[in-house]
C-alpha positions in Angstrom: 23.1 -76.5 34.2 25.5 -79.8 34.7 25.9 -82.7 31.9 23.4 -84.6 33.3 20.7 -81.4 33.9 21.2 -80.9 30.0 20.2 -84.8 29.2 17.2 -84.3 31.7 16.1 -81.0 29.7 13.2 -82.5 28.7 12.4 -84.9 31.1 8.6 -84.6 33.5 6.8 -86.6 35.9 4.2 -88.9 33.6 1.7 -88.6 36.0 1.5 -85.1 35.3 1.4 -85.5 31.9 -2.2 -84.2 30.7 -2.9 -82.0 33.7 -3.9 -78.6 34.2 -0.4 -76.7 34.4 -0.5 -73.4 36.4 2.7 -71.4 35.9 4.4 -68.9 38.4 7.1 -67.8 40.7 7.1 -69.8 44.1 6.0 -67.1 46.5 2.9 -66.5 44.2 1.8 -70.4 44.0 2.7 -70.4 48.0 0.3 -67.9 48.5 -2.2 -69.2 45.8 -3.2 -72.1 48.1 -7.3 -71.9 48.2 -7.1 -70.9 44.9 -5.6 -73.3 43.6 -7.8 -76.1 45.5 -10.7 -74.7 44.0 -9.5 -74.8 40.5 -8.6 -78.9 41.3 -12.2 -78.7 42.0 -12.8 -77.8 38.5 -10.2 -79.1 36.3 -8.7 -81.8 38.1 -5.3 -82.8 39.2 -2.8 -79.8 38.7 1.0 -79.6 37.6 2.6 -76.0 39.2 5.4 -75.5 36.9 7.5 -73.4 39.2 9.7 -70.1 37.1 12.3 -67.6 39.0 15.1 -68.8 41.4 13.3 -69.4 44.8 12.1 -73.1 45.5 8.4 -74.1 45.9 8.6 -75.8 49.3 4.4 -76.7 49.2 3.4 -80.1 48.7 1.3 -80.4 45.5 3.0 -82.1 42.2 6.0 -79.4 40.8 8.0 -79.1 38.2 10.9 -76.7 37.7 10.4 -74.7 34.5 14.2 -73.4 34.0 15.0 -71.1 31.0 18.6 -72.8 30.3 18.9 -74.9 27.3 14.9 -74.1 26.7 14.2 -76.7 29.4 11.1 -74.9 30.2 9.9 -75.1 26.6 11.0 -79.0 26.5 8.9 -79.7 29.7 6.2 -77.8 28.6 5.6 -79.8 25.0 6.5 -83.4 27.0 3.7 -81.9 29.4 0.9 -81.5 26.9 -0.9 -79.8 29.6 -4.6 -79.6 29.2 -4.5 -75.9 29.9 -2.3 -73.5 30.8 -2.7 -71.0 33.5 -0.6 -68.1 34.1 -0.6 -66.2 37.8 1.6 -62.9 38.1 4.9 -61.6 36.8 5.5 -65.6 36.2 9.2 -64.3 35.4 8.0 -62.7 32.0 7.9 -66.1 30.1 5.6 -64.5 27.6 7.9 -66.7 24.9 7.2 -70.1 27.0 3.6 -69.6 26.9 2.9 -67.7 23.5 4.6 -71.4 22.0 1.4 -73.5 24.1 -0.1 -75.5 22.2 -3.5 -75.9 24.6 -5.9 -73.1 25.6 -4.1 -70.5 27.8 -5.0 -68.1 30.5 -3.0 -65.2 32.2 -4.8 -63.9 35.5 -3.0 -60.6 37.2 -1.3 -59.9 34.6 1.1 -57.0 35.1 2.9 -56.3 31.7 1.6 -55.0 28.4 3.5 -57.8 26.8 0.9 -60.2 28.1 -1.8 -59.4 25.5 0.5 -60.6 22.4 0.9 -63.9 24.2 -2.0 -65.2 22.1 -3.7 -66.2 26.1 -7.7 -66.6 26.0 -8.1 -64.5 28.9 -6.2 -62.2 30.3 -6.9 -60.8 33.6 -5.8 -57.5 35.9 -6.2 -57.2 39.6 -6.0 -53.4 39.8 -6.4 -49.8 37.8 -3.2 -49.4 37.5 -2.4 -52.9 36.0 -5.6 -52.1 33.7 -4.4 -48.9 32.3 -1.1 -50.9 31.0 -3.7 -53.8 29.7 -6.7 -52.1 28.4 -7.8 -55.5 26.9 -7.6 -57.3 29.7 -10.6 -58.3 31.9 -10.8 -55.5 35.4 -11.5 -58.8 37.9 -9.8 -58.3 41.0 -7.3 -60.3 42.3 -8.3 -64.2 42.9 -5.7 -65.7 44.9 -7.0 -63.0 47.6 -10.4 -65.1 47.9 -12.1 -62.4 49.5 -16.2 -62.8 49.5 -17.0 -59.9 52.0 -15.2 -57.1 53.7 -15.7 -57.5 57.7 -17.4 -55.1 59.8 -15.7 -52.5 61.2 -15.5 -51.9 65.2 -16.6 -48.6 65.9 -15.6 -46.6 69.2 -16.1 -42.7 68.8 -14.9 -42.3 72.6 -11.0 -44.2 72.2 -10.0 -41.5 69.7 -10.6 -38.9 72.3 -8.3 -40.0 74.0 -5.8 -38.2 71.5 -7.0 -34.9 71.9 -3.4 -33.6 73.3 -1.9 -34.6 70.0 -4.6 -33.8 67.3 -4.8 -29.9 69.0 -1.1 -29.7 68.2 -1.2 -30.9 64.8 1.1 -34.0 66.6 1.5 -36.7 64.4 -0.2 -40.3 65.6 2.2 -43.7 64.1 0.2 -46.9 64.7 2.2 -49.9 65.0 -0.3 -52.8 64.8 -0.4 -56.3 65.8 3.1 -57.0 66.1 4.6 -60.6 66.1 8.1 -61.2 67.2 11.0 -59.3 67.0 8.6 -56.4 65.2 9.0 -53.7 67.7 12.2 -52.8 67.3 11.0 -51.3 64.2 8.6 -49.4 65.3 10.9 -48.2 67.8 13.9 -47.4 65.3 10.8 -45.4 63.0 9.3 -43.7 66.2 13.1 -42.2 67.0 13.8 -41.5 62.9 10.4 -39.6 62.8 11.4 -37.6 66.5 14.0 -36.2 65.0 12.1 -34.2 62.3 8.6 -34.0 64.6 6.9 -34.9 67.8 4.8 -38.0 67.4 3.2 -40.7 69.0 3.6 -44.2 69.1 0.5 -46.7 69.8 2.3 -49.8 69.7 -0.2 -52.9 70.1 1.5 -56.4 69.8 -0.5 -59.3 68.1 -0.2 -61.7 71.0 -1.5 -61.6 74.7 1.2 -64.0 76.0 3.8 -61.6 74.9 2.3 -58.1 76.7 4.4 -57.9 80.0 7.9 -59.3 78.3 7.2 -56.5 75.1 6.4 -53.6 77.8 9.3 -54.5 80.2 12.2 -54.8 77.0 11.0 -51.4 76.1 12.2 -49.7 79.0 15.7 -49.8 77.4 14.4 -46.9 74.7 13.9 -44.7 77.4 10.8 -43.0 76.1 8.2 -41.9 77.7 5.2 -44.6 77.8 1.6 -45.0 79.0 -0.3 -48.2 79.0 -4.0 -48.2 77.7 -4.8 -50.1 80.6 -3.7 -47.8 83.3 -4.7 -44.5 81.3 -6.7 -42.9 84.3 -7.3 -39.1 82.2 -9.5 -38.6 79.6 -6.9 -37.6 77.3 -2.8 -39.3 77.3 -0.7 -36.2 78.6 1.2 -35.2 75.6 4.4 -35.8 77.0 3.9 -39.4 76.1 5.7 -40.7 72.9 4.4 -44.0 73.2 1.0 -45.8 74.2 1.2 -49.3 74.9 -2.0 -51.5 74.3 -2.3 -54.6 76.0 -6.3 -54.9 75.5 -6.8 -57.1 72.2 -10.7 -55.7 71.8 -9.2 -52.2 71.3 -6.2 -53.3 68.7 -8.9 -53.0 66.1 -11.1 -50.1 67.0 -7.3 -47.7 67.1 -7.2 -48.3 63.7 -9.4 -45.5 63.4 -7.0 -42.5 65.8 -4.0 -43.7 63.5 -2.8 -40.7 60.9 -0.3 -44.1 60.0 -0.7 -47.7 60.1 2.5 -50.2 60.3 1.2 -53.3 59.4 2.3 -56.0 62.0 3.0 -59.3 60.8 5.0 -58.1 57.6 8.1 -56.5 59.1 10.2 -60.0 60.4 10.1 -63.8 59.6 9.9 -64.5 63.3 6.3 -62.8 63.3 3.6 -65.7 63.3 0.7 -63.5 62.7 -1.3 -62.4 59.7 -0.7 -58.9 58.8 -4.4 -57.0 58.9 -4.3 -55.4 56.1 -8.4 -55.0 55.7 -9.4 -53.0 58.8 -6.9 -49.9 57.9 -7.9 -49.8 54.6 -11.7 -49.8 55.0 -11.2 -47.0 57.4 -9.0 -45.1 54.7 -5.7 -45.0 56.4 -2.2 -45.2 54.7 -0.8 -48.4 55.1 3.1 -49.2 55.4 4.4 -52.7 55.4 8.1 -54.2 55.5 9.7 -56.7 53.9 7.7 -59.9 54.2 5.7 -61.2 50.9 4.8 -64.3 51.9 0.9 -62.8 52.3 -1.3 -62.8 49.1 -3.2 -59.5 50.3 -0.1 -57.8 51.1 1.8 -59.0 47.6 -1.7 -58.2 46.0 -1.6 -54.1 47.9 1.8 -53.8 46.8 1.5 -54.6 43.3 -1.5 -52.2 43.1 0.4 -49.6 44.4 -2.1 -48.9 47.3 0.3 -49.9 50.3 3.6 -48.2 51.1 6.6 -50.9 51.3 10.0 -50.6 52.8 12.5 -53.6 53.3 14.4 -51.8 56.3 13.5 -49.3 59.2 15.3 -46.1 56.9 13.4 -47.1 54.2 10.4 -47.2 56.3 10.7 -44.4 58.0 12.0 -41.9 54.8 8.0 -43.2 53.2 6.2 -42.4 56.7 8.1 -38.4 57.0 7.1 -38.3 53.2 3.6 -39.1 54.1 2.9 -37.0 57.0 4.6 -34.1 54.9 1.9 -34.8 52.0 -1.3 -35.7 53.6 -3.1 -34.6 50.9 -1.2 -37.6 49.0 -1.3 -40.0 52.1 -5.3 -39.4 51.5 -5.7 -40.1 47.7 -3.7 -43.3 48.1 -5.5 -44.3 51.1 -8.7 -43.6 48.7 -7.2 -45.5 45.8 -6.9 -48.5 48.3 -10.4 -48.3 49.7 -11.5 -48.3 46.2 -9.0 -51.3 45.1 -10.0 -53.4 48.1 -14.0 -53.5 47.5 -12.9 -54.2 43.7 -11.3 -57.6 45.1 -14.8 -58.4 47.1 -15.9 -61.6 44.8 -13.1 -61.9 42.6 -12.3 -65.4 42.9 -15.9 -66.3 41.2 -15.5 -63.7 38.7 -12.3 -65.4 37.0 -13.8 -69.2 37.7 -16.9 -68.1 35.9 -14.3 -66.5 33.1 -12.4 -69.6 32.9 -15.4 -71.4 32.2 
């Protein structure tokens, strides 16, 4: 911190003097957004006081909470913030908040710490977050704002398809919904996986505009592929390491043949999609995602333990061979993630009616 950083220590916006002030990391307020309209809705203007070292790029009134010189504690009296709400890790400022003068509130809290922080309410989004906070409130996660699972697309008859594979105890990797420059790694995990066990690849990209140029950069893997839509046998010959799907009604019924799911949408920045995250673990399915976090659900799954996460294709890859080689494992954490997703189902209400 300069000279002139150390003089403005202390120094806030006055018209956020007297507002609501919710404190956290920027990727969590980033991915807080509905949340965080609906509690304007009931408390007013907020003040996101913004901890860690990444920026908050979003548009709604900031201000910068750094630990140096106990600027954050400076801003925080100058503040006098009506109340003071907590979401996440928040960067462990149990200090910063336990000195709050106003009523305080830590939802998805994640450290034991948090309950000597002096809060009102405390609040855990999963069983594993509970067991290190038994005093905390068992809500569900909020920021997800999830009010109903959606139905589930059921096709008994696409799964037969698969019989080659499933007779032969073959392995089936499903790389779902892909956005660009995502299946290169479910090519680079496909060819890590070969090398231990025949497998097969249903690789299903996100958007229909991208279909033909997908299918004909493949070519240079030189594996052997079948396209869903020209799949004239009742079963794909097991030859095949790859089936290409280029029918969006079926991306979501295949969640149901998958031993594996790869979670498009959260393995490059150049991916544009939303990583499905609900469909695969309704069905039960063990879920593996890459190194994005700029999704609530998938932040949320990852913190709870109940999703599998890898920042490069080896890290991937070593967790899918671990998984296939337990699948008695691969199914309790698939059924501790069925159970953690319909624990999130109304959430959001749950901590707004706590918060009063």
């Amino acid at each position: 911190m300069s000279l002139i950083d150390l003089f403005r220590a202390g120094t806030v916006p006055k018209d956020l003097i007297g507002a609501s002030l919710v404190v956290a990391d920027a990727p969590t307020l980033s991915s807080a957004q509905t949340f965080l309209s609906q509690l304007e809705q009931r408390f007013g203007t907020l003040a996101l006081g913004v901890v860690g070292e990444a920026p908050y790029t979003g548009t709604r009134p900031q201000i910068e909470l750094p630990r140096a010189h106990s600027a954050d504690r400076k801003r925080l009296k100058r503040l006098r913030p009506a109340r003071l709400i907590v979401l996440g890790k928040a960067d462990e400022r149990f200090e910063l908040v336990r000195g709050a003068a106003c009523d305080r509130y830590w939802l998805n809290a994640e450290a034991p710490a948090v309950a000597d922080t002096g809060c009102k309410l405390v609040t855990v989004s999963g069983q594993r977050q509970h067991e290190h906070i038994p005093s905390a409130e068992f809500t569900g996660d909020p920021l997800l704002a999830l009010e109903a699972l959606p139905g589930i697309e059921a096709d008994e008859t696409l799964c037969e398809r698969f019989k080659e594979y499933r007779d032969r105890d073959y392995p089936v990797l499903y790389v779902a919904a892909t956005g660009e420059d995502e299946e290169a790694w479910g090519y680079g995990m496909l060819f890590e996986i070969l090398r231990k066990k025949t497998a097969l690849m249903i690789l299903a990209p996100a958007d229909a505009e991208r279909h033909e140029r997908v299918y004909h950069d493949a070519i240079k893997y030189h594996l052997p592929t079948i396209r869903h839509s020209r799949l004239y046998t009742s079963f794909i010959p097991k030859k095949n390491r790859v089936y290409y799907v280029e029918a969006p009604e079926a991306l979501s019924p295949l969640y149901a043949c998958a031993d594996l799911v790869v979670a498009g949408g959260t393995l490059h920045g150049n991916a544009d999609n939303a990583p499905d995250l609900l469909t695969p673990l309704q069905l039960g399915k063990p879920v593996l995602v890459g190194p994005r976090r700029d999704n609530a659900m998938v932040n949320a799954a990852i913190q709870a333990g109940v999703v599998v996460a890898g920042d490069d294709v080896d890290a991937l890859s070593e967790q899918a061979l671990t998984l296939l080689a337990d699948p008695g494992g691969a199914r309790a954490m698939a059924e501790r993630a069925t159970a953690w997703l319909e624990r999130q189902v109304g959430a959001t209400e749950r901590v707004l009616s706590l918060l009063g």
